[in-house]
N, CA, C and O atoms as a Maestro MAE file, in Angstrom:
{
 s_m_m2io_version
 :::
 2.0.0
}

f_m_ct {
 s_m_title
 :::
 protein
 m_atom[284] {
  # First column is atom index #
  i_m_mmod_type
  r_m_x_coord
  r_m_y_coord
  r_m_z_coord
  i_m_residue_number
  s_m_chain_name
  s_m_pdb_residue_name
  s_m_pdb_atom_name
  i_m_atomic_number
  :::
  1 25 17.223 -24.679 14.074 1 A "UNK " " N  " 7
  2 3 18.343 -23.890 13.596 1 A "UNK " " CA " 6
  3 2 19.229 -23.542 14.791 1 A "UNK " " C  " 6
  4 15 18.874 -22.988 15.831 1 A "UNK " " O  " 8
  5 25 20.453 -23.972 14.448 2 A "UNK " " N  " 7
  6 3 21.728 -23.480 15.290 2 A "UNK " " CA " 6
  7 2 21.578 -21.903 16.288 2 A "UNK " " C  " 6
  8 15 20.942 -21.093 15.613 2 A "UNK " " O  " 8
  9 25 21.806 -21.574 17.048 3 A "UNK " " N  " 7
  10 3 21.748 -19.963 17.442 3 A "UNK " " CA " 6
  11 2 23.080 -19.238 16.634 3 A "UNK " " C  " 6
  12 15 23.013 -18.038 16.366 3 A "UNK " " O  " 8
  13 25 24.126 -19.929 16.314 4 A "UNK " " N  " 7
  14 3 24.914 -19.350 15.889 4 A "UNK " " CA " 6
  15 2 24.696 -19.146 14.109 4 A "UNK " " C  " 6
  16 15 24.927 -18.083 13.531 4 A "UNK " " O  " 8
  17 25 24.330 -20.093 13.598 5 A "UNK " " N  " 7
  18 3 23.285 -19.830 12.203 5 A "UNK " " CA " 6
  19 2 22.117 -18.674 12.222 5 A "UNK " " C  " 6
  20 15 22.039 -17.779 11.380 5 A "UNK " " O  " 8
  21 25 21.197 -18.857 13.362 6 A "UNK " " N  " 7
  22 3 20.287 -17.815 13.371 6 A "UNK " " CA " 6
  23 2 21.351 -16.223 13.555 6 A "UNK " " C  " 6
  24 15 20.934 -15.169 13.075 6 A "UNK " " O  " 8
  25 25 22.341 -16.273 14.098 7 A "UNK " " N  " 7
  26 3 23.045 -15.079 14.772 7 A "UNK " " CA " 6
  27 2 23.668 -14.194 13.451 7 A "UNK " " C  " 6
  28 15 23.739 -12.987 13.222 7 A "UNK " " O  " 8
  29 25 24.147 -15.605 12.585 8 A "UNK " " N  " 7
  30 3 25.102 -15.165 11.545 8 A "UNK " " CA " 6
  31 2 23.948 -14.329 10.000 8 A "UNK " " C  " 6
  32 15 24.046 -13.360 9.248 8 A "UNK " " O  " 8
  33 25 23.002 -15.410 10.236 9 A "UNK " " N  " 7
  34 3 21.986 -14.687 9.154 9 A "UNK " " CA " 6
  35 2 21.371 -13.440 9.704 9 A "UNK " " C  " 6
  36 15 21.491 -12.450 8.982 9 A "UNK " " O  " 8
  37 25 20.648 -13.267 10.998 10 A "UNK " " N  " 7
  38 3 20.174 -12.018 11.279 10 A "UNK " " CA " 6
  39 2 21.365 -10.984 11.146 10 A "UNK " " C  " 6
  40 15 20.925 -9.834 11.160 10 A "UNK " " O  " 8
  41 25 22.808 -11.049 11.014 11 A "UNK " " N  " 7
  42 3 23.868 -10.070 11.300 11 A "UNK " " CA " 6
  43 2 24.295 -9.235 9.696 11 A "UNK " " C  " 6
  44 15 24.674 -8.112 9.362 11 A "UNK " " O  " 8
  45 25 23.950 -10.620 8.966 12 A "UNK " " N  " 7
  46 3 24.245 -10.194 7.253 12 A "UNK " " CA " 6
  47 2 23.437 -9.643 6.850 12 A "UNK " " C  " 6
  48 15 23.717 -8.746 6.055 12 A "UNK " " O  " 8
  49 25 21.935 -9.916 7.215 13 A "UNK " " N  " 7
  50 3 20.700 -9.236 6.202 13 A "UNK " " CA " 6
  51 2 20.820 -7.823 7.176 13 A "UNK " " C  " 6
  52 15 20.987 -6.740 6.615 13 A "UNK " " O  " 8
  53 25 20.745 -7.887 8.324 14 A "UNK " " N  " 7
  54 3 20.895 -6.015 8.661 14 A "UNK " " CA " 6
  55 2 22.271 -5.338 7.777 14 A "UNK " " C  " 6
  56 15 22.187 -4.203 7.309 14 A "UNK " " O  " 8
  57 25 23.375 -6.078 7.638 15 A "UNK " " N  " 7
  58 3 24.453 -5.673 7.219 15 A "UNK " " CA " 6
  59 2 24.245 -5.082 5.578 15 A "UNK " " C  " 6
  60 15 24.763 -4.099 5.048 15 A "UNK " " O  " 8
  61 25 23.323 -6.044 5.046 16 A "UNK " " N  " 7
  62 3 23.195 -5.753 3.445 16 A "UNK " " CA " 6
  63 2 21.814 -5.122 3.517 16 A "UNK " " C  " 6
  64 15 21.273 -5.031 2.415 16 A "UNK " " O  " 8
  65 25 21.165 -4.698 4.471 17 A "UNK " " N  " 7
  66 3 20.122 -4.099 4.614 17 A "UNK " " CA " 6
  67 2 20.605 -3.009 4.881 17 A "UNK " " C  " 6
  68 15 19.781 -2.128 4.633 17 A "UNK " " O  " 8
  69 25 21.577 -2.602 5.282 18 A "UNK " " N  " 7
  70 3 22.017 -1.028 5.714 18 A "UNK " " CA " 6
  71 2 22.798 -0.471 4.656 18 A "UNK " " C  " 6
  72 15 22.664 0.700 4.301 18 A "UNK " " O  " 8
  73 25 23.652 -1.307 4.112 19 A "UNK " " N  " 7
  74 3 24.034 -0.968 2.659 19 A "UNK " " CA " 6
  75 2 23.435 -1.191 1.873 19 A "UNK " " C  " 6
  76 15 24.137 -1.912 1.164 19 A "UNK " " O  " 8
  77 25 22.377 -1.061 1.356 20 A "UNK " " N  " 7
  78 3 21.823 -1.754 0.213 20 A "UNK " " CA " 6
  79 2 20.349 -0.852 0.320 20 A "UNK " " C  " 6
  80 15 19.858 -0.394 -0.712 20 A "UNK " " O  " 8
  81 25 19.796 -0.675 1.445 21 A "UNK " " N  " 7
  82 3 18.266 -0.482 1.154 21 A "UNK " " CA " 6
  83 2 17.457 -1.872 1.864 21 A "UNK " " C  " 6
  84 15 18.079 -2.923 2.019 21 A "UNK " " O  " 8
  85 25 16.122 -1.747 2.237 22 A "UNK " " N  " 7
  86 3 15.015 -2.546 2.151 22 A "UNK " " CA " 6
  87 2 14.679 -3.544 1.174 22 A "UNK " " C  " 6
  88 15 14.099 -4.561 1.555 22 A "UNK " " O  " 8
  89 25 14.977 -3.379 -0.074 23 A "UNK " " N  " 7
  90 3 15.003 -3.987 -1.459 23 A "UNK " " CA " 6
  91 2 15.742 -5.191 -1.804 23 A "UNK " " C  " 6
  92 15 15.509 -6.070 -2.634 23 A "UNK " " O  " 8
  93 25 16.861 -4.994 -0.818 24 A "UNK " " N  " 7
  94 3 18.216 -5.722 -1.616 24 A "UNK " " CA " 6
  95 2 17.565 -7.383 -1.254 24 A "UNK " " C  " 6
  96 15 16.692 -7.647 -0.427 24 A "UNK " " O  " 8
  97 25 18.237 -8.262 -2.079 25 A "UNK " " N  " 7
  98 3 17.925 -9.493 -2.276 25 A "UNK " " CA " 6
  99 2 18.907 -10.344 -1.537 25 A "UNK " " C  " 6
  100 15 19.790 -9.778 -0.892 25 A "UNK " " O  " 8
  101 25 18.820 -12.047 -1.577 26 A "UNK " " N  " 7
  102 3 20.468 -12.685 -1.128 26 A "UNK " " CA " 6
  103 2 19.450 -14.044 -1.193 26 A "UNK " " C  " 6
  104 15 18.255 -14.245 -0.980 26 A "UNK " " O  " 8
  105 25 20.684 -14.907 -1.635 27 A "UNK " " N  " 7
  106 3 20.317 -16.323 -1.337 27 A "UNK " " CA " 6
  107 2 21.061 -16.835 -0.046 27 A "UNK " " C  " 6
  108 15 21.907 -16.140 0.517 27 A "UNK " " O  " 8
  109 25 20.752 -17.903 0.327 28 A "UNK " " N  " 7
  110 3 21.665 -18.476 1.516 28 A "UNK " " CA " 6
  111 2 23.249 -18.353 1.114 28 A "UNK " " C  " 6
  112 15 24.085 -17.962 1.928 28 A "UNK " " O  " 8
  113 25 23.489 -18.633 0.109 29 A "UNK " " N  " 7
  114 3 25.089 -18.242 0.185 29 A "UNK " " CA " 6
  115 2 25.831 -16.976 0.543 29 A "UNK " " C  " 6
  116 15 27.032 -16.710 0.507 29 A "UNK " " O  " 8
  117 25 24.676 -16.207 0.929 30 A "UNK " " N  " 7
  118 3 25.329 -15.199 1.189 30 A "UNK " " CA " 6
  119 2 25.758 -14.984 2.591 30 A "UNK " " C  " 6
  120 15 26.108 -13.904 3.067 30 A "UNK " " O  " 8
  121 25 25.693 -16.154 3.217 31 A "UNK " " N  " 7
  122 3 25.862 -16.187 4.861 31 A "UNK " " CA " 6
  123 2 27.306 -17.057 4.818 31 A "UNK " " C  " 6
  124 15 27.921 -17.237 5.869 31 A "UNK " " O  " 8
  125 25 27.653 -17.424 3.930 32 A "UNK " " N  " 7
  126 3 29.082 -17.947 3.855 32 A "UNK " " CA " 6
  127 2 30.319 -17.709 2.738 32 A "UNK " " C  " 6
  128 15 30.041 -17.634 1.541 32 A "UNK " " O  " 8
  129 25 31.296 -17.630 3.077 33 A "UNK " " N  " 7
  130 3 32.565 -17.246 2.180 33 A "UNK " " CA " 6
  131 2 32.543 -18.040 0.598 33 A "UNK " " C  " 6
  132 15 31.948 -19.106 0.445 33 A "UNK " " O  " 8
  133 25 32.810 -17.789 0.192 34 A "UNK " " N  " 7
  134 3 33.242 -18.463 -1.287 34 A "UNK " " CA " 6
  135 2 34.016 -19.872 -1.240 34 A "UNK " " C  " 6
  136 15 34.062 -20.671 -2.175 34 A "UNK " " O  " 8
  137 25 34.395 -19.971 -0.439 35 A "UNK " " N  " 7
  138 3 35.266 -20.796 0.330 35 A "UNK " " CA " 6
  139 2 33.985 -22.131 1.669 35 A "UNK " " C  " 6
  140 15 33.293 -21.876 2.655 35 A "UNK " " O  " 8
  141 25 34.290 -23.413 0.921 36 A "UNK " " N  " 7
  142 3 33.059 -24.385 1.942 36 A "UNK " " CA " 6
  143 2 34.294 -24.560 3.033 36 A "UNK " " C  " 6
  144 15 35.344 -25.196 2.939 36 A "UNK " " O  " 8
  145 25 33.910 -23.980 3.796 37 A "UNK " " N  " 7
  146 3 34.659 -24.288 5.076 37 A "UNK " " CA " 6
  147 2 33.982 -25.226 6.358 37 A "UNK " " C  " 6
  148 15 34.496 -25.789 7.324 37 A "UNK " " O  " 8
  149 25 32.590 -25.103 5.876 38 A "UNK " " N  " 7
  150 3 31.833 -25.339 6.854 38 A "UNK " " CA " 6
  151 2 30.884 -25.796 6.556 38 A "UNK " " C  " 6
  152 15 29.822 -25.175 6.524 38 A "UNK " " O  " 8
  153 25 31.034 -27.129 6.231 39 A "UNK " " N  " 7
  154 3 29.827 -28.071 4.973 39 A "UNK " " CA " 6
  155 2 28.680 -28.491 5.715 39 A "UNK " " C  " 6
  156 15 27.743 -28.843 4.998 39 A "UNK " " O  " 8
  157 25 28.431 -28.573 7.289 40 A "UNK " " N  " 7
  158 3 27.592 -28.934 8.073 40 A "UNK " " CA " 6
  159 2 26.568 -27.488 8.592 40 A "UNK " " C  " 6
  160 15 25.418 -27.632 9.009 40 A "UNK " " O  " 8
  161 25 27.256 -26.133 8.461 41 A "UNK " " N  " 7
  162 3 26.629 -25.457 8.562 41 A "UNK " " CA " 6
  163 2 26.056 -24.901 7.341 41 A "UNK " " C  " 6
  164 15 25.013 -24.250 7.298 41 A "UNK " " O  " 8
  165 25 26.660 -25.140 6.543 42 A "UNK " " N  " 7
  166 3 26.061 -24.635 4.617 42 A "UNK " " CA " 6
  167 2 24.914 -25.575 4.892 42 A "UNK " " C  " 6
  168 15 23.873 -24.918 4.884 42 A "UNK " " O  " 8
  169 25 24.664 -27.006 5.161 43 A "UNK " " N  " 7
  170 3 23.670 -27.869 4.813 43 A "UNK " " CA " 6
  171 2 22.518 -27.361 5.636 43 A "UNK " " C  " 6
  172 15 21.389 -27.618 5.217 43 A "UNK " " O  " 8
  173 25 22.655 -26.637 6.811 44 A "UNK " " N  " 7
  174 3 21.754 -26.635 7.783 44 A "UNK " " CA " 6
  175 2 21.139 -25.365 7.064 44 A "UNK " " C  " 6
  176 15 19.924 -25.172 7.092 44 A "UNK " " O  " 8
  177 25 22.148 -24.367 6.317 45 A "UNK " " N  " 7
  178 3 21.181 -22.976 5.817 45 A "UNK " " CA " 6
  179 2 20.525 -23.141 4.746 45 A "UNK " " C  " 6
  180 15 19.630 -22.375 4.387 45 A "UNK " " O  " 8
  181 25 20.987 -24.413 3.958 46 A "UNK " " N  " 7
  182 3 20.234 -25.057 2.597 46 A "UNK " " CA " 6
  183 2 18.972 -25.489 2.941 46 A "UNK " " C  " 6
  184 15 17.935 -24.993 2.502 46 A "UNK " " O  " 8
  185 25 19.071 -26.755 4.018 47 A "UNK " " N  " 7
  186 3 18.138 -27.118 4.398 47 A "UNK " " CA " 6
  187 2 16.940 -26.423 4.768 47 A "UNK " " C  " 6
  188 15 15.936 -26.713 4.117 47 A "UNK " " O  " 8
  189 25 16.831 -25.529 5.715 48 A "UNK " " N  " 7
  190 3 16.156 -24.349 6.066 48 A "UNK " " CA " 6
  191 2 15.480 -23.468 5.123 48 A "UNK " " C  " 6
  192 15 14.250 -23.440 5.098 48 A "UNK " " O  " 8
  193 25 16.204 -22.725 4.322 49 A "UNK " " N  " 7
  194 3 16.056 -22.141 2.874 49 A "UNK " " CA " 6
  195 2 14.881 -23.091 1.777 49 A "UNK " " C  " 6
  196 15 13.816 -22.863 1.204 49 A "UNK " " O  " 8
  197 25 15.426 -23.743 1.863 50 A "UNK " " N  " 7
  198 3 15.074 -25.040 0.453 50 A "UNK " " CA " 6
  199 2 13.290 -26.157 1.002 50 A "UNK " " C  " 6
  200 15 12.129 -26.176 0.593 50 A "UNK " " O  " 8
  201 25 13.969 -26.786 1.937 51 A "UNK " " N  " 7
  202 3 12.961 -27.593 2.817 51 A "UNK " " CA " 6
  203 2 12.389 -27.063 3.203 51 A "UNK " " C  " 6
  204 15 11.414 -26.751 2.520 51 A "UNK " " O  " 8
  205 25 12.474 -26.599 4.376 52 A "UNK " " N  " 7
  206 3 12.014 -26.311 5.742 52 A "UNK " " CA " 6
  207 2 10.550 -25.106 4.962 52 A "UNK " " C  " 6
  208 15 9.358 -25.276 4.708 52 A "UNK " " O  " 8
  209 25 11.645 -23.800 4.813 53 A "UNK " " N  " 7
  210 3 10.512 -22.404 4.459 53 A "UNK " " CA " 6
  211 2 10.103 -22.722 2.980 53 A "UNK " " C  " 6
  212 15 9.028 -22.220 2.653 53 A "UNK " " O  " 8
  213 25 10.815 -23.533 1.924 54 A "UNK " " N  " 7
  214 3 10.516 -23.236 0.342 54 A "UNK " " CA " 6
  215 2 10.704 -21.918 -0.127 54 A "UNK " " C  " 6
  216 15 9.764 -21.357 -0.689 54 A "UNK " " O  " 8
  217 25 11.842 -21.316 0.031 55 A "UNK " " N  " 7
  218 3 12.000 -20.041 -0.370 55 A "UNK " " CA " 6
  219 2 12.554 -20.127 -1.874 55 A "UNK " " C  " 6
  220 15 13.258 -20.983 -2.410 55 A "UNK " " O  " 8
  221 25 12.109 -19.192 -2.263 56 A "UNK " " N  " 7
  222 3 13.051 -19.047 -3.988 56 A "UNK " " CA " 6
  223 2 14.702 -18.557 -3.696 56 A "UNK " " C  " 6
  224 15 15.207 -18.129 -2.658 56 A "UNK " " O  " 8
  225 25 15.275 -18.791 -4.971 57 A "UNK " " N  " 7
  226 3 16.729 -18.653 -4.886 57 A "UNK " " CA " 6
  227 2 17.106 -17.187 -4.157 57 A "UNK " " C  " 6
  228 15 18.015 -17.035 -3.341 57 A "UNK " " O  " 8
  229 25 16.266 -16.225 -4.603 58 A "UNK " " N  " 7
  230 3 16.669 -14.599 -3.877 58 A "UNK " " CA " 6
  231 2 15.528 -14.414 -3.141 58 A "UNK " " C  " 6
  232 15 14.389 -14.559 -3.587 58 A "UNK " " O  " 8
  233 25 15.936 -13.958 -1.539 59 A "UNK " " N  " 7
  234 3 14.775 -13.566 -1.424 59 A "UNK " " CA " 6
  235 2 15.369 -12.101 -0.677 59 A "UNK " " C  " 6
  236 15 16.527 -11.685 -0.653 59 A "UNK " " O  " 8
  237 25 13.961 -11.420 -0.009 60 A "UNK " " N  " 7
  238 3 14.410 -9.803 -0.155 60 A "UNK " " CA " 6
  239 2 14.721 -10.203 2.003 60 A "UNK " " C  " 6
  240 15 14.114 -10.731 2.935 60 A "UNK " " O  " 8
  241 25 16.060 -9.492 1.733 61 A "UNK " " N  " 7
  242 3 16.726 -9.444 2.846 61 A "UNK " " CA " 6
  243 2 15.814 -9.658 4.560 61 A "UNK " " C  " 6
  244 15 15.737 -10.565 5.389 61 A "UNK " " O  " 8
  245 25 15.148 -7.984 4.399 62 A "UNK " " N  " 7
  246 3 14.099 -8.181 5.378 62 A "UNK " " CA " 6
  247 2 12.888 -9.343 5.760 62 A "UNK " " C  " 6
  248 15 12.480 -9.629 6.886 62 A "UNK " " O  " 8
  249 25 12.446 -9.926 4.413 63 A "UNK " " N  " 7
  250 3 12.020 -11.229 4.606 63 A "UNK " " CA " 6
  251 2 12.684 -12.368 5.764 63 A "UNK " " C  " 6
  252 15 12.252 -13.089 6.664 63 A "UNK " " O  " 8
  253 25 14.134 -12.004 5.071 64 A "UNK " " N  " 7
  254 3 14.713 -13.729 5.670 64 A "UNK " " CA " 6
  255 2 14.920 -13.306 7.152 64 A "UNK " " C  " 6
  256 15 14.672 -14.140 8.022 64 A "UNK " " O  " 8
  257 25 15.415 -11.904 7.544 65 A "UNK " " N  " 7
  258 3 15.613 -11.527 8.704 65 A "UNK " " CA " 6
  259 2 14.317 -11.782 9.706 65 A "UNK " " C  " 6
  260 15 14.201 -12.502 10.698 65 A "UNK " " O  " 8
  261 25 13.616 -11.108 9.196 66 A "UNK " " N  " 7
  262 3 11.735 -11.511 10.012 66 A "UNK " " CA " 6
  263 2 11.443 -12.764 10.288 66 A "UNK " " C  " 6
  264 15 10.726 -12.999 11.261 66 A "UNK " " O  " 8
  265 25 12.012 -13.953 9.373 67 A "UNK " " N  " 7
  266 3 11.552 -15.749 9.314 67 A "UNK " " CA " 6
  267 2 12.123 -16.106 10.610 67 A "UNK " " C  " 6
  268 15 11.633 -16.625 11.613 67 A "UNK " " O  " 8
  269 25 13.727 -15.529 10.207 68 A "UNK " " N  " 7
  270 3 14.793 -16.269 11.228 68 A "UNK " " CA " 6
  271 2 14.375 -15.579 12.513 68 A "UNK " " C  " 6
  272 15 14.013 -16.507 13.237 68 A "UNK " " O  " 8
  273 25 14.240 -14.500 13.144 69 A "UNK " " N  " 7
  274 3 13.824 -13.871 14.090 69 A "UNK " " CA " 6
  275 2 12.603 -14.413 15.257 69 A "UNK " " C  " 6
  276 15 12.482 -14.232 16.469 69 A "UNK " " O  " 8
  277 25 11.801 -15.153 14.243 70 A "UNK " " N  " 7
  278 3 10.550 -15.620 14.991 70 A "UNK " " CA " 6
  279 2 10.642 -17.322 15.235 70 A "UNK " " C  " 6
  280 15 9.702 -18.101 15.398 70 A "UNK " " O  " 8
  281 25 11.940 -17.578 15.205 71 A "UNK " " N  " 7
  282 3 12.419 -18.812 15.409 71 A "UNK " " CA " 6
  283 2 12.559 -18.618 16.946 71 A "UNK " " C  " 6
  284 15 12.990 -19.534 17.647 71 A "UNK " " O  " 8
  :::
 }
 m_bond[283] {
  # First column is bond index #
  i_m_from
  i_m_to
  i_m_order
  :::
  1 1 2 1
  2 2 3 1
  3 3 4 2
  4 3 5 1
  5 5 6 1
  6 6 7 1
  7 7 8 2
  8 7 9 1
  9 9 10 1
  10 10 11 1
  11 11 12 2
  12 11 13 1
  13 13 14 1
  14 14 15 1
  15 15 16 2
  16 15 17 1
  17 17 18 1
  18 18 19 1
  19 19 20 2
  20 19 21 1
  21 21 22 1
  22 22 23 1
  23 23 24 2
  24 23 25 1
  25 25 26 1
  26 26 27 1
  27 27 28 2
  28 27 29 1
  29 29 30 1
  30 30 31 1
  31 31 32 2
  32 31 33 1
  33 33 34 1
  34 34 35 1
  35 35 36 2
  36 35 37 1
  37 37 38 1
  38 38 39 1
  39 39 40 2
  40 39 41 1
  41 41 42 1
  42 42 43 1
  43 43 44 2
  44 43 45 1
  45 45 46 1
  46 46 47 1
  47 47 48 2
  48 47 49 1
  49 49 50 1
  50 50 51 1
  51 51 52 2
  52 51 53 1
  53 53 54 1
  54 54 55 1
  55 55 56 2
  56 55 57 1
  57 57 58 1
  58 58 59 1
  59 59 60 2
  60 59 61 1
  61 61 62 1
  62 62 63 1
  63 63 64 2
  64 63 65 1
  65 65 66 1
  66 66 67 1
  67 67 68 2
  68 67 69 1
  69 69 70 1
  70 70 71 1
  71 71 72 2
  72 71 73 1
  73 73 74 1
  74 74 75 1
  75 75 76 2
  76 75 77 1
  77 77 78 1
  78 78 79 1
  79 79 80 2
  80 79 81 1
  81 81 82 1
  82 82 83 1
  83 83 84 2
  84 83 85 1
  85 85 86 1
  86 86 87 1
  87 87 88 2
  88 87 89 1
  89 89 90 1
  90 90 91 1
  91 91 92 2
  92 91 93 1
  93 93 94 1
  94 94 95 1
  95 95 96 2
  96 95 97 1
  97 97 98 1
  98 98 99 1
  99 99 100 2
  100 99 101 1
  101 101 102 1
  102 102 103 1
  103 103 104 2
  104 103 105 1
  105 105 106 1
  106 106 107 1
  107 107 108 2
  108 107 109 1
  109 109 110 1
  110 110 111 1
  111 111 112 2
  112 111 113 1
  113 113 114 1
  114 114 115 1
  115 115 116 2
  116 115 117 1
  117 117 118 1
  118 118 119 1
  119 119 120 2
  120 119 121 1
  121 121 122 1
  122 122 123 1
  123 123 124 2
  124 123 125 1
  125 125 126 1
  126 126 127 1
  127 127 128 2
  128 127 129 1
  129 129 130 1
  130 130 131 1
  131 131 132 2
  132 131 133 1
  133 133 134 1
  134 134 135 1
  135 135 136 2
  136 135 137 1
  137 137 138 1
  138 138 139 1
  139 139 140 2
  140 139 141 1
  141 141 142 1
  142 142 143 1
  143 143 144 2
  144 143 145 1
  145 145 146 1
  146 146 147 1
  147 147 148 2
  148 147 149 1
  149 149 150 1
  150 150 151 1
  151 151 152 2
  152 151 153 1
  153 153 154 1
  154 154 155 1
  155 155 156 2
  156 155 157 1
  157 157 158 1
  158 158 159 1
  159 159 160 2
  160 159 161 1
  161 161 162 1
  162 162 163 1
  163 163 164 2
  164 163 165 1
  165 165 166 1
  166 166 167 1
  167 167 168 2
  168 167 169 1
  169 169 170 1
  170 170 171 1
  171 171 172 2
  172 171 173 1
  173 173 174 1
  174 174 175 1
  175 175 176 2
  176 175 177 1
  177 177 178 1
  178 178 179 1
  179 179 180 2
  180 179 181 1
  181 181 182 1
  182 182 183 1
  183 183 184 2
  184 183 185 1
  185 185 186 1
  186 186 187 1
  187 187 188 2
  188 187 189 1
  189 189 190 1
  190 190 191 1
  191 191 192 2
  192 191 193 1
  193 193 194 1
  194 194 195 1
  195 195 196 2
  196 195 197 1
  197 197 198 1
  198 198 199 1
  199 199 200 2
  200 199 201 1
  201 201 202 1
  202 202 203 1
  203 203 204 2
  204 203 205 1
  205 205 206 1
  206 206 207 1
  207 207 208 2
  208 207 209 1
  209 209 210 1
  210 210 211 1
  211 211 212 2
  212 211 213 1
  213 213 214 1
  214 214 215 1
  215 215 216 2
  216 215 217 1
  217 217 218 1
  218 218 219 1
  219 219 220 2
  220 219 221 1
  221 221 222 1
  222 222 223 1
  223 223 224 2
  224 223 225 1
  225 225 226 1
  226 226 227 1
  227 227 228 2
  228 227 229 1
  229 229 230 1
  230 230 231 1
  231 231 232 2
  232 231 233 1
  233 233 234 1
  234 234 235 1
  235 235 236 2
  236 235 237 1
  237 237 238 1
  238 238 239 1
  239 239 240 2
  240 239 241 1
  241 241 242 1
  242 242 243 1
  243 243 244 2
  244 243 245 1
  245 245 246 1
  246 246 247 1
  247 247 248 2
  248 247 249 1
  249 249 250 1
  250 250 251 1
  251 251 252 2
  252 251 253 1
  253 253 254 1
  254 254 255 1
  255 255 256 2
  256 255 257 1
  257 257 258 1
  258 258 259 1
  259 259 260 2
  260 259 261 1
  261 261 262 1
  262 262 263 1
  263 263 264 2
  264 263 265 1
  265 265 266 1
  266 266 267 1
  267 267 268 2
  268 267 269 1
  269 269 270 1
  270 270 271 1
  271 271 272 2
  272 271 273 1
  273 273 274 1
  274 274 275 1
  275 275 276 2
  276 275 277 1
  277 277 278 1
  278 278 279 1
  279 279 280 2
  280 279 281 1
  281 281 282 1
  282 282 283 1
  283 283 284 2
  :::
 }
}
Protein backbone atom coordinates (compact mmCIF):
# COMPACT_ATOMS: atom_id res chain seq x y z
CA UNK A 1 0.00 0.00 0.00
CA UNK A 2 0.94 3.49 -1.19
CA UNK A 3 2.03 5.78 2.06
CA UNK A 4 -0.13 8.28 0.67
CA UNK A 5 -3.23 5.67 0.59
CA UNK A 6 -2.17 4.45 4.03
CA UNK A 7 -2.03 8.44 5.07
CA UNK A 8 -5.41 9.22 3.44
CA UNK A 9 -7.29 6.18 5.13
CA UNK A 10 -5.70 6.53 8.63
CA UNK A 11 -6.81 10.54 8.32
CA UNK A 12 -10.68 9.67 7.42
CA UNK A 13 -11.35 6.88 9.94
CA UNK A 14 -9.92 9.26 12.89
CA UNK A 15 -11.96 11.99 11.09
CA UNK A 16 -15.32 9.85 11.13
CA UNK A 17 -14.15 8.40 14.31
CA UNK A 18 -14.25 11.75 16.04
CA UNK A 19 -17.49 12.60 14.58
CA UNK A 20 -19.24 9.70 14.73
CA UNK A 21 -18.11 7.60 17.81
CA UNK A 22 -16.07 4.19 17.94
CA UNK A 23 -19.11 2.48 16.21
CA UNK A 24 -19.31 4.30 13.04
CA UNK A 25 -18.88 2.07 9.94
CA UNK A 26 -17.34 2.99 6.10
CA UNK A 27 -16.53 1.08 3.10
CA UNK A 28 -13.47 1.97 1.01
CA UNK A 29 -15.35 4.57 -0.80
CA UNK A 30 -15.26 6.50 1.77
CA UNK A 31 -11.60 7.50 1.20
CA UNK A 32 -12.61 9.07 -2.11
CA UNK A 33 -14.95 11.84 -3.61
CA UNK A 34 -18.03 10.85 -5.49
CA UNK A 35 -16.20 11.88 -8.28
CA UNK A 36 -13.34 8.78 -9.88
CA UNK A 37 -10.65 11.04 -10.18
CA UNK A 38 -8.22 8.68 -9.31
CA UNK A 39 -8.94 5.18 -10.82
CA UNK A 40 -5.40 3.77 -9.91
CA UNK A 41 -5.71 4.76 -6.42
CA UNK A 42 -9.58 3.57 -6.01
CA UNK A 43 -8.13 0.10 -7.43
CA UNK A 44 -5.33 -0.09 -4.95
CA UNK A 45 -8.09 0.63 -1.87
CA UNK A 46 -10.43 -2.05 -3.59
CA UNK A 47 -7.82 -4.27 -3.94
CA UNK A 48 -6.66 -4.14 -0.34
CA UNK A 49 -10.27 -4.07 1.09
CA UNK A 50 -11.63 -6.94 -1.17
CA UNK A 51 -8.35 -9.26 -1.85
CA UNK A 52 -5.76 -8.62 0.15
CA UNK A 53 -7.79 -8.37 4.03
CA UNK A 54 -11.47 -9.92 2.73
CA UNK A 55 -13.25 -7.36 4.51
CA UNK A 56 -17.13 -7.02 4.26
CA UNK A 57 -18.69 -4.01 2.52
CA UNK A 58 -18.81 -1.85 6.09
CA UNK A 59 -16.45 -2.25 8.32
CA UNK A 60 -16.20 -0.41 11.85
CA UNK A 61 -13.83 2.53 11.37
CA UNK A 62 -11.34 1.64 14.18
CA UNK A 63 -10.91 -1.76 12.61
CA UNK A 64 -9.67 -0.40 9.25
CA UNK A 65 -7.53 2.24 11.07
CA UNK A 66 -5.66 -0.62 13.32
CA UNK A 67 -5.15 -2.98 9.76
CA UNK A 68 -3.72 0.01 7.90
CA UNK A 69 -1.49 1.14 10.84
CA UNK A 70 0.37 -2.17 11.23
CA UNK A 71 1.32 -2.02 7.64
Amino acid sequence: MTSSLKGKIIEVCSQKITQKGDNVGLSFYAFFKNKNDNPELLMEAATWWIKTERLDHFEKAVKIKALVKQL
